[in-house]
C-alpha positions, 0 to 999 in steps of 0.5 A, spaced: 491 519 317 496 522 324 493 528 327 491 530 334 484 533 337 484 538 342 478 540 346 480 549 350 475 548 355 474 554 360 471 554 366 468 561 366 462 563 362 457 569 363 451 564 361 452 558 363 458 558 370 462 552 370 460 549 364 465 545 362 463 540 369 456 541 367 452 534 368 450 531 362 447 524 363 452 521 369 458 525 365 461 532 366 461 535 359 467 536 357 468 528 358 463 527 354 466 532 348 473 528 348 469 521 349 465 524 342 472 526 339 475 520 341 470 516 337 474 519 330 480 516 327 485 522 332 491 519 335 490 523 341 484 527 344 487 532 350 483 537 353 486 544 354 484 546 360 484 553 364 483 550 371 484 544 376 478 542 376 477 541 369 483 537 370 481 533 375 474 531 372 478 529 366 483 525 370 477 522 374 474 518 367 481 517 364 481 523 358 488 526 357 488 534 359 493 539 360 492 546 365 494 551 360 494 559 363 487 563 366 489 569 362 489 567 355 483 572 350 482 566 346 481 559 345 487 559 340 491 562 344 489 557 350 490 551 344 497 554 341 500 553 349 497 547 349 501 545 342 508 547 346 506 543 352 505 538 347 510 538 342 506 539 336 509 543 331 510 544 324 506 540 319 503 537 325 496 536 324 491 539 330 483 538 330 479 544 334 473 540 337 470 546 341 468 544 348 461 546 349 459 540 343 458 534 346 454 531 340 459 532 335 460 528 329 466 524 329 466 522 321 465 530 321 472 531 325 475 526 321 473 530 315 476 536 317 482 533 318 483 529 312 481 536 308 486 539 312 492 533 310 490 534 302 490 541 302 498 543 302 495 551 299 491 552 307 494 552 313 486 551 317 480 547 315 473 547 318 467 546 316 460 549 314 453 546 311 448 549 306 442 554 310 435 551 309 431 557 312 431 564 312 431 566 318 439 563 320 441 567 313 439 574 317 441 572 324 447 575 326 449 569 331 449 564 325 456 565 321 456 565 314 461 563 310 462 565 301 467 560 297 472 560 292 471 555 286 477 551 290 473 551 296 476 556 300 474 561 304 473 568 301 470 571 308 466 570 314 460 574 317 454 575 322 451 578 315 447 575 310 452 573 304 452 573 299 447 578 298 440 575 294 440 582 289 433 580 286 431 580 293 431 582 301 432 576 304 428 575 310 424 571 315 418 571 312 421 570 305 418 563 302 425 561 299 433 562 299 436 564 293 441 558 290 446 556 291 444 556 298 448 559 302 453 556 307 453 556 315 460 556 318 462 550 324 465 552 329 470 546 328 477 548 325 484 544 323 490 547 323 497 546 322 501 546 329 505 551 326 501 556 324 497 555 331 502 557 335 504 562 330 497 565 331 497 569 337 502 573 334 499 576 328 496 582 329 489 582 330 485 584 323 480 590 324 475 586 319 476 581 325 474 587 330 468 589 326 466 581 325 467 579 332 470 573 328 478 571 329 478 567 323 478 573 319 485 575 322 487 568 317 485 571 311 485 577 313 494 576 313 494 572 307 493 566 309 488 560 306 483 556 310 479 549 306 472 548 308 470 542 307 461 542 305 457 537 310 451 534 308 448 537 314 448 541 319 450 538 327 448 536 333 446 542 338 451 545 342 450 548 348 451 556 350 445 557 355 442 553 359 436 551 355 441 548 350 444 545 356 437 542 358 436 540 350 441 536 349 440 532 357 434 530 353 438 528 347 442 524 351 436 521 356 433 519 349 439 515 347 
């Protein structure tokens, strides 16, 4: 298995500023993300950074960077001019390990590529696990993905899919319908060609609605395999509070 992990890291964030140099035990945490990713079977993990202070970070503990622009809207966008600068493309495999997940799991990132690299019928792959309260099924900020019986995604929402008709799902219910319903990862494979080729596909008004710009794949046709973890990831951080968790996580280890 032949692929490489790119990290986007940004250093602008509303809730949480300069995130990616946030100190997690000793180590900003973009460096502890590539170290995490670097622990899979990739051939490379190269952060994808908007600013020179990141890359000097990275530099500084011998992970591999590139500085991409500071005006890209999106992640993707940041990675596909990464794949130029790299020289990815074609059939190219390329994992997205998001930069504010500095416990990852390795066998997870490795799995998304190995789906990807079986699945000649997607042009991405990512990952999802089975919800176990009811409270995520009706949080908006936990996406929801519904399958095909080939394991690929038929949609994406913030709302509660697919629809439990016996019932209203809701957080004082005592159970969930079954199957359970699966929560979307946030870590994505795709094909270098298609990646670079995103940016330009116009955007999907499901994608507007959603806030969801996995749904601009489907919405143009194209497939996305989704491999179904046994359980669900180590915590990421969005907000301070995520930051403390997993300095505690780190100080425990």
């Amino acid at each position: 298995m032949n692929f490489t992990v790119l990290v986007p890291a940004r250093l602008a964030s509303t809730r949480l500023p300069n995130k990616p140099l946030a100190d997690i035990a000793g180590l900003p945490m973009i460096v502890r993300v590539a170290q995490r990713a670097a622990q899979s079977a990739a051939s490379a993990v190269v952060v994808a950074a908007d600013h020179a202070d990141i890359v000097a970070a990275c530099a500084a503990h011998g992970v591999r960077a590139v500085l991409t622009r500071g005006d890209h809207a999106t992640g993707s966008d940041r990675l596909a001019e990464a794949c130029a600068l790299l020289g990815l493309d074609g059939a190219d495999t390329v994992v997205n390990v998001q930069g504010d997940e500095p416990l990852i799991e390795p066998a997870l990132i490795d799995a998304c590529a190995a789906l990807l690299q079986a699945r000649g019928d997607c042009v991405m792959s990512t990952a999802a696990h089975a919800i176990d309260h009811p409270r995520e099924l009706d949080n908006p900020n936990v996406v929801k993905v519904v399958l095909d019986a080939a394991g690929r995604a038929l949609y994406f929402s913030r709302a509660p899919i697919p629809w439990w008709r016996d019932g209203r799902i809701a957080s004082t219910a005592a159970a969930l319908p079954s199957p359970a319903p699966l929560r979307h990862i946030g870590l994505y494979g795709y094909r270098a060609g298609f990646l670079r080729r995103f940016p330009a596909l116009e955007a999907a008004p499901l994608e507007r609605i959603e806030s969801l710009e996995q749904l601009r794949v489907l919405w143009h046709g194209e497939r996305i395999a989704v491999h179904v973890a046994a359980h669900a990831p180590g915590p990421g951080v969005d907000t301070p509070e995520d930051l403390e968790r997993v300095r505690a996580i780190f100080a425990a280890v």
